[in-house]
VODRENVEX-593044 format. One record per atom (N, C-alpha, C): residue in three letters; x, y, z. Coordinates in steps of 0.1 Angstrom, whole numbers, padded with zeros to 4 digits, always signed. Layout:
<nodes>
alaXYZ;...
</nodes>
This chain:
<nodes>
unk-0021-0174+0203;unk-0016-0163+0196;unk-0028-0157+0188;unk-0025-0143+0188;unk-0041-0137+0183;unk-0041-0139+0168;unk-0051-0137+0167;unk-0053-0144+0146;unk-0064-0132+0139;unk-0057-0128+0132;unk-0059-0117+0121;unk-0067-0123+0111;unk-0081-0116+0102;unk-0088-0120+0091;unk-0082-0119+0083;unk-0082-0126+0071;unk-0079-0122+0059;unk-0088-0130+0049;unk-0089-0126+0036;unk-0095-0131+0022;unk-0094-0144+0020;unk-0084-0150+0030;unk-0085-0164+0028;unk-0086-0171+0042;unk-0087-0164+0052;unk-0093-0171+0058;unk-0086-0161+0071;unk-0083-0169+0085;unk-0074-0164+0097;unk-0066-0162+0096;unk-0048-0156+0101;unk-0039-0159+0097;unk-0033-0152+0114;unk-0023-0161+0119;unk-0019-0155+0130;unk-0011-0146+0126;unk-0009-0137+0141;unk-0010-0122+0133;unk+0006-0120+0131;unk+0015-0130+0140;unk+0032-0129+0135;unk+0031-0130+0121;unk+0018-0136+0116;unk+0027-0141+0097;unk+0021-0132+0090;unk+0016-0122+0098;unk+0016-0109+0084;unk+0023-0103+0078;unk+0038-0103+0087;unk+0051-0095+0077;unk+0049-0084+0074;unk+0054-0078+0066;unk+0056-0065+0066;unk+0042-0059+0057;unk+0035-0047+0061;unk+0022-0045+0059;unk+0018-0031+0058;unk+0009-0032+0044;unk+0008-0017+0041;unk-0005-0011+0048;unk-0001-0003+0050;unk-0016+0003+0064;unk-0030+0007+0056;unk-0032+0008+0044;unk-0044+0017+0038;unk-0041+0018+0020;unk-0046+0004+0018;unk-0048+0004+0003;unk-0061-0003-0006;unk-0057-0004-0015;unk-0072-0008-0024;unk-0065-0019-0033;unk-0071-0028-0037;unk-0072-0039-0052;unk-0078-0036-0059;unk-0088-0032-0059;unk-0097-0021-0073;unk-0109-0016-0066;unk-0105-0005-0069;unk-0124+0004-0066;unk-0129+0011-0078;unk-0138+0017-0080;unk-0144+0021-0088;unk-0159+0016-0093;unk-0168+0024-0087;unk-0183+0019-0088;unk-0190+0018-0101;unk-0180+0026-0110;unk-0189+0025-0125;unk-0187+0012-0132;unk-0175+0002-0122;unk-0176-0010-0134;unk-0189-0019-0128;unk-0193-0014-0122;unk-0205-0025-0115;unk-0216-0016-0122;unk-0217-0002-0126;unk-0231+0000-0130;unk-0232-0003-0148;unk-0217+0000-0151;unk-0215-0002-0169;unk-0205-0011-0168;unk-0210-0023-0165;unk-0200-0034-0170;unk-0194-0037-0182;unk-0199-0032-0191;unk-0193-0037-0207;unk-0181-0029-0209;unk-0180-0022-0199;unk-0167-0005-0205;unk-0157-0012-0200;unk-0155-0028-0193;unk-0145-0028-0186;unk-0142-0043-0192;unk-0127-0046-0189;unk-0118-0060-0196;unk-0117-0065-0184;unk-0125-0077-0179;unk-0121-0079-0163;unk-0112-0089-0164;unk-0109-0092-0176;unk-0095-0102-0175;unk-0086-0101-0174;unk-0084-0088-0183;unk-0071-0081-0185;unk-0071-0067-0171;unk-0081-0068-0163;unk-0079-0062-0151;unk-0073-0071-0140;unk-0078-0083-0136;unk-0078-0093-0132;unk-0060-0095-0133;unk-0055-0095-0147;unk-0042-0099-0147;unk-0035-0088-0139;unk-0039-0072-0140;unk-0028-0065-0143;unk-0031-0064-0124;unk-0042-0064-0119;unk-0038-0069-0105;unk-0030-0078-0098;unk-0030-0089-0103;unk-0024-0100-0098;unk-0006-0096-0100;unk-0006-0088-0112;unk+0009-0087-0114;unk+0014-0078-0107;unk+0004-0065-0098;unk+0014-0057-0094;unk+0014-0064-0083;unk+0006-0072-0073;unk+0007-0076-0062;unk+0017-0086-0062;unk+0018-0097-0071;unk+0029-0107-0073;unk+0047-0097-0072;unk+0043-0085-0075;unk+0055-0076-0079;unk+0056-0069-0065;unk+0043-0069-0059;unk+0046-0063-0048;unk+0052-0069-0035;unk+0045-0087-0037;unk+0051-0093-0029;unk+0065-0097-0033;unk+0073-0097-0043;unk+0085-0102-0044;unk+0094-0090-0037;unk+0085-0077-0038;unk+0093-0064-0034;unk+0092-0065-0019;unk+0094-0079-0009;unk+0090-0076+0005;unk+0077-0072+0009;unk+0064-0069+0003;unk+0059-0067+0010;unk+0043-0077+0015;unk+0045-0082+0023;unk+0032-0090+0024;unk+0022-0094+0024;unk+0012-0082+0035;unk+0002-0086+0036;unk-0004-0065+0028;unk-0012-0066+0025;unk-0020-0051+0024;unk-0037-0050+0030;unk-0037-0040+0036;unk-0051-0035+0038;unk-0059-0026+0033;unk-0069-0039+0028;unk-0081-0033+0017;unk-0087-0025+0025;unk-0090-0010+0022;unk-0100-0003+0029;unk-0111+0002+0020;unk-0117-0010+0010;unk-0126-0005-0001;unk-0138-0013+0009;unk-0148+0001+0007;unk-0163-0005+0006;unk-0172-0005+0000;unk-0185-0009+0004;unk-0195-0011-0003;unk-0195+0001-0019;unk-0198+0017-0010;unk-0195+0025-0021;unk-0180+0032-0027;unk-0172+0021-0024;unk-0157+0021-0037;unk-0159+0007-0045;unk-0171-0003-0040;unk-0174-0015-0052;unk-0166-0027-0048;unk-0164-0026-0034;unk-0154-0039-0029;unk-0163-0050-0029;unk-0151-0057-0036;unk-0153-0074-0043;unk-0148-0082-0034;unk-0151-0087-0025;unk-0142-0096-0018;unk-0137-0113-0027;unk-0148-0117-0033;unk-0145-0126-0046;unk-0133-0124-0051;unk-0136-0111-0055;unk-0123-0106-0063;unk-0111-0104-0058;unk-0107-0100-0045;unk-0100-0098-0038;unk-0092-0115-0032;unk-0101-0122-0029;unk-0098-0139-0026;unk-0093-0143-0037;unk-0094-0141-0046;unk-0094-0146-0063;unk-0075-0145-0060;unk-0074-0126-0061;unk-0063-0123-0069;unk-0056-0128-0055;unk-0056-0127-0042;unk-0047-0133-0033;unk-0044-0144-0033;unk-0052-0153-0036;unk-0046-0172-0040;unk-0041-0169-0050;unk-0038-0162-0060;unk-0030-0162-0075;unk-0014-0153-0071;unk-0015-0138-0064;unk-0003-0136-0060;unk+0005-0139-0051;unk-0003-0146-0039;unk+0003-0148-0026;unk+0007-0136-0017;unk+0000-0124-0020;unk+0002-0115-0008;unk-0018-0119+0000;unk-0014-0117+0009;unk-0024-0112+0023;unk-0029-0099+0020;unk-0046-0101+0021;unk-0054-0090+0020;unk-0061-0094+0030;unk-0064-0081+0038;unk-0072-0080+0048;unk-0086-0071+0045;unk-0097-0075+0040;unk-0105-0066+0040;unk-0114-0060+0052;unk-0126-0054+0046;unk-0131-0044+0055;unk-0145-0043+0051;unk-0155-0040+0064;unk-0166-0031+0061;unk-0162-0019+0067;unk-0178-0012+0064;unk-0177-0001+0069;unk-0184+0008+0054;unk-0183+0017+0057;unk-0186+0027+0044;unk-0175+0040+0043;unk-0174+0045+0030;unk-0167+0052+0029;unk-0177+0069+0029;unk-0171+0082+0021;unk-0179+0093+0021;unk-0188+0089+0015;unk-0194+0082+0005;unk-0209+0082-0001;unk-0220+0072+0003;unk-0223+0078+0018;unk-0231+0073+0029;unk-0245+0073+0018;unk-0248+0056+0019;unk-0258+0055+0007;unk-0273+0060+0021;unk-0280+0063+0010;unk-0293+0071+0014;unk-0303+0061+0023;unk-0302+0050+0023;unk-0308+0042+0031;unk-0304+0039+0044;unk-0294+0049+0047;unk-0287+0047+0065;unk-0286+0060+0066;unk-0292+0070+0057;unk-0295+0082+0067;unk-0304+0086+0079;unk-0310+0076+0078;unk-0320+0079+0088;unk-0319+0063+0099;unk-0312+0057+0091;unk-0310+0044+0099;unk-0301+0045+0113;unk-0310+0039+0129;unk-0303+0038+0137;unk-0286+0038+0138;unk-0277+0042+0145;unk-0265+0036+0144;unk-0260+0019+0152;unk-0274+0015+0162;unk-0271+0002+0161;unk-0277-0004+0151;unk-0287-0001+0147;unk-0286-0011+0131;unk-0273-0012+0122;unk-0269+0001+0118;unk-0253+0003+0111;unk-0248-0011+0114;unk-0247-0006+0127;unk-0237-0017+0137;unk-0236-0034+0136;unk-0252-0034+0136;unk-0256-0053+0129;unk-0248-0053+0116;unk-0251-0048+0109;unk-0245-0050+0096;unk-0231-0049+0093;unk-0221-0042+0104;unk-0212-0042+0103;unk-0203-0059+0111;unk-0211-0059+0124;unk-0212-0068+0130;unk-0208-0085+0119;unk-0223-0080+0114;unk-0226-0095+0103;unk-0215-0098+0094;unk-0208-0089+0092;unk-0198-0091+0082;unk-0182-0095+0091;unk-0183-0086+0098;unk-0171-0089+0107;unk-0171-0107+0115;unk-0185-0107+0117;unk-0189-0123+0126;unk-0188-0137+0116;unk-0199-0133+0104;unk-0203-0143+0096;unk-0196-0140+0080;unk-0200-0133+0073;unk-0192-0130+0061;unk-0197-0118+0057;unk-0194-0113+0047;unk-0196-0104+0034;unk-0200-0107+0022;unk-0210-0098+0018;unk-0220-0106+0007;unk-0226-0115+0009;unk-0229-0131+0001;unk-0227-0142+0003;unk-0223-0151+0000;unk-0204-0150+0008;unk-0191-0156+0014;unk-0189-0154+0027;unk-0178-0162+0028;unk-0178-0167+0044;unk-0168-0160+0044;unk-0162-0146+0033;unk-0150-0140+0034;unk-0158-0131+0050;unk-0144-0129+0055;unk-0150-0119+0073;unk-0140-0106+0071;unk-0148-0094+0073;unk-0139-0081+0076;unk-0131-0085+0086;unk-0114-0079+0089;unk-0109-0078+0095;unk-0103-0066+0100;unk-0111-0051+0096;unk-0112-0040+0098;unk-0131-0031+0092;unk-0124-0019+0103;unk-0140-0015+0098;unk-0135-0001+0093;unk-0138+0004+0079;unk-0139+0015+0073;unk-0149+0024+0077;unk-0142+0041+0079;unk-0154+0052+0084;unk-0146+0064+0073;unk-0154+0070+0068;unk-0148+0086+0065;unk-0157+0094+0065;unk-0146+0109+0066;unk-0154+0121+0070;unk-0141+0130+0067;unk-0147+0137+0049;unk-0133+0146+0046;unk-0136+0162+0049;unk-0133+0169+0038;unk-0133+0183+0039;unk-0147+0190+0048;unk-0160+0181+0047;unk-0168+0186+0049;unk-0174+0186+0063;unk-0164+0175+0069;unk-0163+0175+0086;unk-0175+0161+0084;unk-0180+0159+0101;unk-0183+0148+0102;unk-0198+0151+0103;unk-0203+0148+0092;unk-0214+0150+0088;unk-0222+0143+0096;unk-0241+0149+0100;unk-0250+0141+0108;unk-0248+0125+0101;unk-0249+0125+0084;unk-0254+0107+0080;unk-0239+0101+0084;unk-0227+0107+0080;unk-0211+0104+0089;unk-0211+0101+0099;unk-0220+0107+0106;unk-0218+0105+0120;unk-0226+0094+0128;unk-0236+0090+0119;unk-0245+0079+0123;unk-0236+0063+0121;unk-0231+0064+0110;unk-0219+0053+0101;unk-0210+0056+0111;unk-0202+0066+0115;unk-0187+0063+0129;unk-0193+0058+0137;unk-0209+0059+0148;unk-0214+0054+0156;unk-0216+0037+0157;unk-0222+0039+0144;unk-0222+0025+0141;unk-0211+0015+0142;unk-0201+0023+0135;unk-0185+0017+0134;unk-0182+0014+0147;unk-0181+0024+0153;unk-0178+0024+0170;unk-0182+0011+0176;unk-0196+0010+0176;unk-0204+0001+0182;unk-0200-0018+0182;unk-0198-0015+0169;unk-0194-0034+0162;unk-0180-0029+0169;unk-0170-0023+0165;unk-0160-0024+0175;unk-0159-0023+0187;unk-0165-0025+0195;unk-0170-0023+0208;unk-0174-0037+0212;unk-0185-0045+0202;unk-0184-0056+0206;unk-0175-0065+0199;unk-0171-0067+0189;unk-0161-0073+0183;unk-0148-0072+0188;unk-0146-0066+0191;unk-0133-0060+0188;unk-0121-0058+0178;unk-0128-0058+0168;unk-0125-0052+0153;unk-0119-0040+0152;unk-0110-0032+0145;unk-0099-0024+0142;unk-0108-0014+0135;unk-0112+0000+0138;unk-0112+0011+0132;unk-0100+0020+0123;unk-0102+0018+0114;unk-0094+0026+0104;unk-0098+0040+0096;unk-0098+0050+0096;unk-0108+0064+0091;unk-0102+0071+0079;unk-0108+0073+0074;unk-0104+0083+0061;unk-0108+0098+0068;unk-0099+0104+0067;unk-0099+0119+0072;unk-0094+0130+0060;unk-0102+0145+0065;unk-0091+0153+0062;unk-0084+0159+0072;unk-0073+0155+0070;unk-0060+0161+0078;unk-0057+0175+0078;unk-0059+0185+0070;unk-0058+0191+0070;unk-0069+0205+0078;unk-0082+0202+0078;unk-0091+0210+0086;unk-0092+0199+0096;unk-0085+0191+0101;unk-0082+0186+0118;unk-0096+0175+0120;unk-0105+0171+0107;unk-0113+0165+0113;unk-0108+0156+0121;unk-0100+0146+0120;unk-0099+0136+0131;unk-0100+0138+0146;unk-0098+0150+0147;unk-0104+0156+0164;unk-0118+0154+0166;unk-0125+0157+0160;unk-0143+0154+0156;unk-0146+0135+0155;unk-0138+0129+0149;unk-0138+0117+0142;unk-0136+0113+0160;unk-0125+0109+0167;unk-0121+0110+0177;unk-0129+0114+0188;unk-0135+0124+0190;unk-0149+0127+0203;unk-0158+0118+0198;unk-0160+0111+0190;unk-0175+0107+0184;unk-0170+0091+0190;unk-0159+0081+0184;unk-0156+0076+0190;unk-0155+0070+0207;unk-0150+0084+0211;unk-0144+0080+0222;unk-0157+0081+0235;unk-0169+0091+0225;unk-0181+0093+0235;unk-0187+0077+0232;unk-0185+0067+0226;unk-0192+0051+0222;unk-0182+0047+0229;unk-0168+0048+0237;unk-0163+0039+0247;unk-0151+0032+0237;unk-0150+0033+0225;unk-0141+0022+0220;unk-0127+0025+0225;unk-0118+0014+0229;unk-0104+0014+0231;unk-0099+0017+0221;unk-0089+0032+0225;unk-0081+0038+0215;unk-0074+0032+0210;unk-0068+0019+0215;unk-0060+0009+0205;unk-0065+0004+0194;unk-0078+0001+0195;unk-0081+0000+0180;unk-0090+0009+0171;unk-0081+0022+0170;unk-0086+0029+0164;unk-0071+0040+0151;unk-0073+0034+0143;unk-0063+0041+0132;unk-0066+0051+0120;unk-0063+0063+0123;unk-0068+0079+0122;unk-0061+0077+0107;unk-0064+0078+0095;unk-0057+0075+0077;unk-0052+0092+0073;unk-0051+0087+0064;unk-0044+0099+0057;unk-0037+0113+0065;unk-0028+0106+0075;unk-0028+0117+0084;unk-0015+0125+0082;unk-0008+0115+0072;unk+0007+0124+0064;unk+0005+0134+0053;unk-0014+0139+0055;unk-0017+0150+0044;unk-0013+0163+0049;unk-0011+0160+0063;unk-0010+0178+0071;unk+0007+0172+0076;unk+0014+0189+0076;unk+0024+0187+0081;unk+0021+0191+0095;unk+0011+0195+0101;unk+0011+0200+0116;unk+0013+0189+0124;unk+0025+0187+0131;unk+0031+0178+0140;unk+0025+0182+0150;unk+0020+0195+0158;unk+0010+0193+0168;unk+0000+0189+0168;unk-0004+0190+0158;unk-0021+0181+0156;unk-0020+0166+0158;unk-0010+0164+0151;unk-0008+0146+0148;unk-0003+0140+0166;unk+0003+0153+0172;unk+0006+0142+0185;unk-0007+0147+0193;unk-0014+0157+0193;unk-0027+0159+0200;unk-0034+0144+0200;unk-0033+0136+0187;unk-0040+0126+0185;unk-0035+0113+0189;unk-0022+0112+0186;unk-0016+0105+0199;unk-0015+0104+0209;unk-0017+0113+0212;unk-0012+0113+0231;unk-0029+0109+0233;unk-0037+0109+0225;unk-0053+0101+0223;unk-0052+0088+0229;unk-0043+0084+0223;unk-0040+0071+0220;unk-0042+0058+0209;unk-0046+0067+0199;unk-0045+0062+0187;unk-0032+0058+0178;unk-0036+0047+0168;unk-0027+0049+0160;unk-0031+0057+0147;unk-0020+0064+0138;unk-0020+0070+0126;unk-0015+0066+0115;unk-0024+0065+0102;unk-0020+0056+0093;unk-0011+0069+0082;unk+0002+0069+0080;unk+0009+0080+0071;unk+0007+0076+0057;unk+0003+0080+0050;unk-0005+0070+0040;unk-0004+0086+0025;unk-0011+0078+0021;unk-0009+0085+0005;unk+0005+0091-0001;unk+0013+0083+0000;unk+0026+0081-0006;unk+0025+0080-0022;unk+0030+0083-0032;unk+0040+0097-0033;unk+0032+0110-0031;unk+0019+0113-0029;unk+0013+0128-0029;unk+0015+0133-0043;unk+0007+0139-0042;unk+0004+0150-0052;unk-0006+0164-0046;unk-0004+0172-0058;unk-0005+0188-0053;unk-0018+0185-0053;unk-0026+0194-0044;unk-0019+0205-0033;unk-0016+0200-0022;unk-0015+0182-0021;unk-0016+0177-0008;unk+0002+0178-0009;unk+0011+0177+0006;unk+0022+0173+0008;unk+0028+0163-0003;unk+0046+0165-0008;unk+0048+0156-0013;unk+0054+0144-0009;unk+0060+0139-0009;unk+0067+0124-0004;unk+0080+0129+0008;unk+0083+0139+0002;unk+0098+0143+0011;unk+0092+0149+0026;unk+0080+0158+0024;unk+0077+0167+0032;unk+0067+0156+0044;unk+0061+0144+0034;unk+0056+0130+0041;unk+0067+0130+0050;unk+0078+0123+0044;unk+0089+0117+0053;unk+0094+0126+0066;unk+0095+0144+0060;unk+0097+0150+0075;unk+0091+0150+0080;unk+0076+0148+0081;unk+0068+0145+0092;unk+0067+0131+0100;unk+0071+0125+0095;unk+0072+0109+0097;unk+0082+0110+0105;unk+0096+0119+0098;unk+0109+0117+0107;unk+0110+0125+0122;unk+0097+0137+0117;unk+0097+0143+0133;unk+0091+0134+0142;unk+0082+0128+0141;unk+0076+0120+0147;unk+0080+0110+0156;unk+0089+0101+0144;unk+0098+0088+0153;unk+0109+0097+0161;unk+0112+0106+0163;unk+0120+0113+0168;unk+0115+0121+0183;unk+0104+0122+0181;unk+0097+0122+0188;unk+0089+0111+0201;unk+0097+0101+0197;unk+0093+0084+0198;unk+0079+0077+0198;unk+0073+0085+0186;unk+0064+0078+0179;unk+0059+0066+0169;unk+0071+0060+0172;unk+0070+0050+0156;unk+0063+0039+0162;unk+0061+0040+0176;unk+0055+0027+0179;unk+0043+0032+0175;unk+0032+0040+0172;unk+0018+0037+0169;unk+0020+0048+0156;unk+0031+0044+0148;unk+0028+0048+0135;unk+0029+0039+0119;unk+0021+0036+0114;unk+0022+0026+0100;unk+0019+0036+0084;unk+0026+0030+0073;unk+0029+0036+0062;unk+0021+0032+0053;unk+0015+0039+0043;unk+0008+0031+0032;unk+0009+0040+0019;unk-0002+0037+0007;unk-0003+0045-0006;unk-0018+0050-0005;unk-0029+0046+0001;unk-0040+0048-0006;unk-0040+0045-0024;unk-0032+0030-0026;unk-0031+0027-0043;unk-0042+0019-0046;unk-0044+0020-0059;unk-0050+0007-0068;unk-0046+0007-0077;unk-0052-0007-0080;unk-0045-0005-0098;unk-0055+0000-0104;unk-0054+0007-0116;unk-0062+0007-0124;unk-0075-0006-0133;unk-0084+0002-0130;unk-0091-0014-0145;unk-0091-0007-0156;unk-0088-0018-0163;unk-0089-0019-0177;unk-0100-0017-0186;unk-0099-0006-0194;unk-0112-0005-0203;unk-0112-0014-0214;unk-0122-0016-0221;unk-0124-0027-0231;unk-0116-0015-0239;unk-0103-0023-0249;unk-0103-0019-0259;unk-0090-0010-0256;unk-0088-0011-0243;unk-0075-0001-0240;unk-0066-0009-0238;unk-0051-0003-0235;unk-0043-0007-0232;unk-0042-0014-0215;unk-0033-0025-0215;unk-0032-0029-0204;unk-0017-0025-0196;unk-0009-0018-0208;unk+0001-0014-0200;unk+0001-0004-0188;unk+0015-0002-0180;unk+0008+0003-0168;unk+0028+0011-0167;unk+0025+0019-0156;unk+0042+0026-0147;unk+0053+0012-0141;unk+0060+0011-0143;unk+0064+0003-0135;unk+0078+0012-0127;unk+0078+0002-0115;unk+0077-0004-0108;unk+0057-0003-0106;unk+0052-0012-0096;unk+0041-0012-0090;unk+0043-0001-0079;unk+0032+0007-0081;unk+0028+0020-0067;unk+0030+0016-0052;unk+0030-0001-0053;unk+0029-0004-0037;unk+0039-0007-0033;unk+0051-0006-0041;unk+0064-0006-0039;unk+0071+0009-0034;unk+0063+0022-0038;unk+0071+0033-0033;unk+0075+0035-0020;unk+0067+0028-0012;unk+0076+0034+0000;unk+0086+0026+0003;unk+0083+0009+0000;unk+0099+0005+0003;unk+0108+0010-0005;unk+0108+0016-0017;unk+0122+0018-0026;unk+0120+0030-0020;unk+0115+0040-0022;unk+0124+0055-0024;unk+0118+0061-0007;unk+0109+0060-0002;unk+0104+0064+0011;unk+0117+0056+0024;unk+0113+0044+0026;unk+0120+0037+0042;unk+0134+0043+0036;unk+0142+0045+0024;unk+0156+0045+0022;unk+0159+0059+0022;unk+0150+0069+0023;unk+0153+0086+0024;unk+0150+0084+0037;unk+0148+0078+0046;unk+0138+0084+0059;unk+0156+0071+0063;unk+0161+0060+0066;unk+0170+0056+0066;unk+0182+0067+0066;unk+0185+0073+0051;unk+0192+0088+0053;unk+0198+0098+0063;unk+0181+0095+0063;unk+0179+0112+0072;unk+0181+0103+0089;unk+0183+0097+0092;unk+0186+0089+0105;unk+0176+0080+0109;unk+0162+0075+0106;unk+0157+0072+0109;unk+0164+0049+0115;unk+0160+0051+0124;unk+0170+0035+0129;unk+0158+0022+0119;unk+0163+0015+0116;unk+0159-0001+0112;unk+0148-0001+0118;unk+0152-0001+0134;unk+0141-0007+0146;unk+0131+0000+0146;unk+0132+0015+0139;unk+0120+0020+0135;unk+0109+0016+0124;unk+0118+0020+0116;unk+0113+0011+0103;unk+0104-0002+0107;unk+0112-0013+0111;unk+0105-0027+0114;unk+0093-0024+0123;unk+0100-0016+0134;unk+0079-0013+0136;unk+0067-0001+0137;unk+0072+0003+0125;unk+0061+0006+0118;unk+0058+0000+0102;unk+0063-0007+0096;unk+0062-0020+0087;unk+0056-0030+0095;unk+0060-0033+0104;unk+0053-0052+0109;unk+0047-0047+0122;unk+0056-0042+0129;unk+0047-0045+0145;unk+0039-0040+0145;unk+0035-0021+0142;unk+0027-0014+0145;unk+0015-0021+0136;unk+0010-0026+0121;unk+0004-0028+0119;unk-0002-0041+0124;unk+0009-0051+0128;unk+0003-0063+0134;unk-0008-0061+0147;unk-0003-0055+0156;unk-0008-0051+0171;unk-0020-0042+0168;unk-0021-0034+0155;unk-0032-0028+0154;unk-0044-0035+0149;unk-0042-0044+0139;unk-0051-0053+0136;unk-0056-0066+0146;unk-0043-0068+0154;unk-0046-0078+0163;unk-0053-0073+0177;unk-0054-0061+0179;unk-0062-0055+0190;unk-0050-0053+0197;unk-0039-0050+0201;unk-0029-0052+0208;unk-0029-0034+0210;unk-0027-0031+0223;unk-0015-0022+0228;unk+0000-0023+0223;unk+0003-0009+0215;unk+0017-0013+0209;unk+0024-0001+0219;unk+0037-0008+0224;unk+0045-0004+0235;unk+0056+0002+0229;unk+0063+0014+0233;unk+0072+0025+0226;unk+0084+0017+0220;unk+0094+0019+0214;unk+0106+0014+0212;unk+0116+0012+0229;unk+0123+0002+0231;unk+0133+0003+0243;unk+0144+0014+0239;
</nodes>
């Protein structure tokens, strides 16, 4: 049975349960440059609690797509998963702020380094990516972008490690994101296009399917000017109706907040990584969406995506 990375180690890929396609444990690079501004205790806690809150709310496993430049801790991330008991899958890769020393860097070099982390560890732990982080937003896929997707490509190519992208959906990069890819060879199964429930254009999103990718519908509840949660769901609901739900998975793009020294620790409750099971899967349920859909795109589509698998339509 194929076996999935995680923070704590391998985990076969049936016991990931139900799984959020595109989230964070904490990012933010200023607590690494001004460390005194921050309570890492009382951060520390308020993570563990939403995740302990998130796993009691059903939900399992989540995927970290924090990197180097969003300040990913994998320490930290192993820490708060032995304490809440949900599954974190982290990642390399880089996000938009392609540090200045891989602008001119080979994209097989990228690639070693991406490699190294996916084979041996991150940092120095024996924690192993079990996805690779790329993005490329408003500004399209920039030359140093485009060295970093190459790169990405490449480790997935020999690995066979899971591409996940931060896009903007709305000026269509993932079409760009996508040729760049697909000119390095990587199998479209392991390749998952993010934030793609920012555009309502249903033709775009199956142009990309019929690719053969998967799409991560992600940043749940929205906020203006982006789509809001309802307008999410009718694109989600055209979709599986469309008999897409096999290569479609749900997520927040959440984190918790850290804690500043001296501030409060209180926080919204419910936990953020609970919105789409309460108010999202139960309006999209409503509006007709079937169980069997739901179930796979909660468990199966993300399982087969991380596991390398071809995911095969609903019967």
């Amino acid at each position: 049975m194929a076996t999935v990375q995680t923070v704590l180690g391998p985990v076969e890929s049936e016991r990931l349960g139900t799984v959020l396609s595109h989230e964070h444990v904490l990012i933010g690079l200023e607590r690494f440059h001004y460390p005194w501004r921050f309570d890492m205790a009382a951060t520390r806690a308020r993570v563990i609690e939403e995740l302990t809150e998130a796993k009691a709310g059903g939900i399992d496993t989540v995927i970290d797509l924090s990197t180097p430049d969003l300040a990913r801790d994998v320490a930290f991330m192993a820490d708060v998963s032995q304490a809440s008991g949900m599954q974190i899958v982290a990642a390399t890769g880089i996000w938009r702020d392609v540090p200045r020393y891989f602008w001119e860097r080979d994209p097989d070099a990228i690639a070693e380094i991406f490699v190294r982390e996916i084979e041996v560890g991150i940092d120095k732990t024996s924690i192993r990516a079990g996805a690779i982080k790329v993005a490329s937003d408003a500004e399209g896929v920039t030359p140093e972008a485009e060295r970093v997707l190459r790169g990405a490509a490449r480790a997935s190519v020999r690995t066979g490690c899971p591409i996940s992208t931060h896009h903007a959906a709305p000026e269509q990069v993932g079409r760009r994101q996508l040729e760049v890819i697909q000119e390095e060879g990587v199998p479209l199964h392991q390749v998952c296009i993010g934030h793609s429930a920012d555009t309502t254009d249903v033709g775009y999103l199956e142009d990309l399917l019929n690719a053969g990718v998967y799409l991560s519908m992600d940043r749940y509840p929205g906020r203006p000017p982006r789509p809001g949660w309802e307008q999410r769901n009718d694109t989600v609901r055209t979709l599986v109706e469309r008999g897409w739900a096999h290569r479609l998975m749900l997520g927040h793009d959440y984190a918790p907040a850290p804690v500043l020294v001296g501030g409060s620790a209180d926080r919204e409750r419910p936990t953020r990584y609970l919105f789409v099971s309460t108010t999202a899967l139960p309006a999209l349920r409503t509006a007709g969406v079937s169980d069997a859909a739901i179930e796979m795109m909660m468990r199966e589509v993300p399982r087969r995506f991380l596991a390398g698998e071809v995911s095969a339509p609903l019967a």
